[in-house]
Each structure stands twice: as structure tokens, then as C-alpha cells.
N, C-alpha and C positions, 0 to 999 in steps of 0.2 A: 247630400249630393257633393258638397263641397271635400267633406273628405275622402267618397271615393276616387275625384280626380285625382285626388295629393295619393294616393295610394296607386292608381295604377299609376301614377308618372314614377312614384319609388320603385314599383314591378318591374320597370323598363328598365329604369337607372340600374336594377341589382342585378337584372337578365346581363345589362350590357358588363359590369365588373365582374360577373362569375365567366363570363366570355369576350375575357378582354382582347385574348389574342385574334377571335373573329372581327371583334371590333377595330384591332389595328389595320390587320387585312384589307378590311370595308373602308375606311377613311385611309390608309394607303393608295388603294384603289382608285377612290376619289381624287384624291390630292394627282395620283400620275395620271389620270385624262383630263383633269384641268391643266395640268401643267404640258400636256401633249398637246391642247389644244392653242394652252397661250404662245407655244413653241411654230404652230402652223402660221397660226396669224401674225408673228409678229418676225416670223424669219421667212420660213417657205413660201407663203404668199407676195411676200414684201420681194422678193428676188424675183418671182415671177413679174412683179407688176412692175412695167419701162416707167422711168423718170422721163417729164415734161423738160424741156429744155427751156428755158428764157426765153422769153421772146427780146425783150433790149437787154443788152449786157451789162451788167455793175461798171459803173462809169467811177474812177477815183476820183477824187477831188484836192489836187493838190495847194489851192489856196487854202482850204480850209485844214487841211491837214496845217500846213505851216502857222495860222492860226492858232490854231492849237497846241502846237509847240511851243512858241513866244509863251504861249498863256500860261502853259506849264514849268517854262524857265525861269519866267517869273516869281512863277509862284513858290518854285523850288529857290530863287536867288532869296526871297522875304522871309523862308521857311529858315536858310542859312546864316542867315543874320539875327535873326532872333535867338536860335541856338546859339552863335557864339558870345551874346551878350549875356551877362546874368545879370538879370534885375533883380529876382527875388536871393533875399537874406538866407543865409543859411542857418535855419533854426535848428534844424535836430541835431547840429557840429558839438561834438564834445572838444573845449581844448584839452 
């Protein structure tokens, strides 16, 4: 039993290489109505469908902005001082 499945599943496989260009065809075919379809859903539908507006508006927050600024100056001013010091030895230096 076992090896008539292994044998028609080879019948298939040989049907499909002696007619390959049918099989390109076929799985071309496939591939452009899935692609016609991911194309509806993901454009044409999406244009039809109106965007929800906000109900409250994005509010900035300018303490926390400046906040975070300071924090990044700093942290860029500790970053700059460490670069310009060499602590470590220069080992790999040829004189």
C-alpha cells in the first residue's frame, strides 16, 4: 500500500515536469488573484473606508520635552568627556 502512494505521488510530480509550462500557467494564475486580491484589500478598500477622527487631540508636552533634552545634553556632555580622555594604553602601537 505504501508504495503505491509513493508512486502515484511520483505520477503527479512527472505529469507536472513533462507539463511544466501548464504548471507555470496554473501557479501564475494563482499567484495574480492572490495578488489581485491582497491589492483590493489593502488599497481599494482602504480608500473607500473614511478615517475616525480623534476624539481629544494629541496634546504636546513641553516640560517633558525639555526634560528630555537636559537628559540628552548630559548625557551627550559625559559621552564628550570620556572621548576626549584616554585612559586605556595604547597596546597595539608599534614605535
Amino acid at each position: 500500500m505504501e508504495k503505491l502512494s509513493k508512486i502515484k505521488i511520483f505520477d503527479k510530480a512527472r505529469w507536472i515536469a513533462e507539463h511544466a509550462f501548464l504548471a507555470f500557467l496554473f501557479l501564475f494564475f494563482i499567484s495574480f488573484v492572490l495578488g489581485a486580491i491582497m491589492f483590493y484589500v489593502y488599497d481599494i478598500s482602504a480608500q473607500q473606508a473614511e478615517p475616525h477622527p480623534e476624539a481629544v487631540p494629541v496634546e504636546f508636552k513641553e516640560d517633558l520635552y525639555q526634560d528630555i533634552l537636559k537628559e540628552w545634553q548630559a548625557r551627550e556632555q559625559k559621552f564628550e568627556s570620556v572621548a576626549s580622555e584616554e585612559k586605556h594604553p595604547k597596546l597595539f602601537w608599534i614605535d
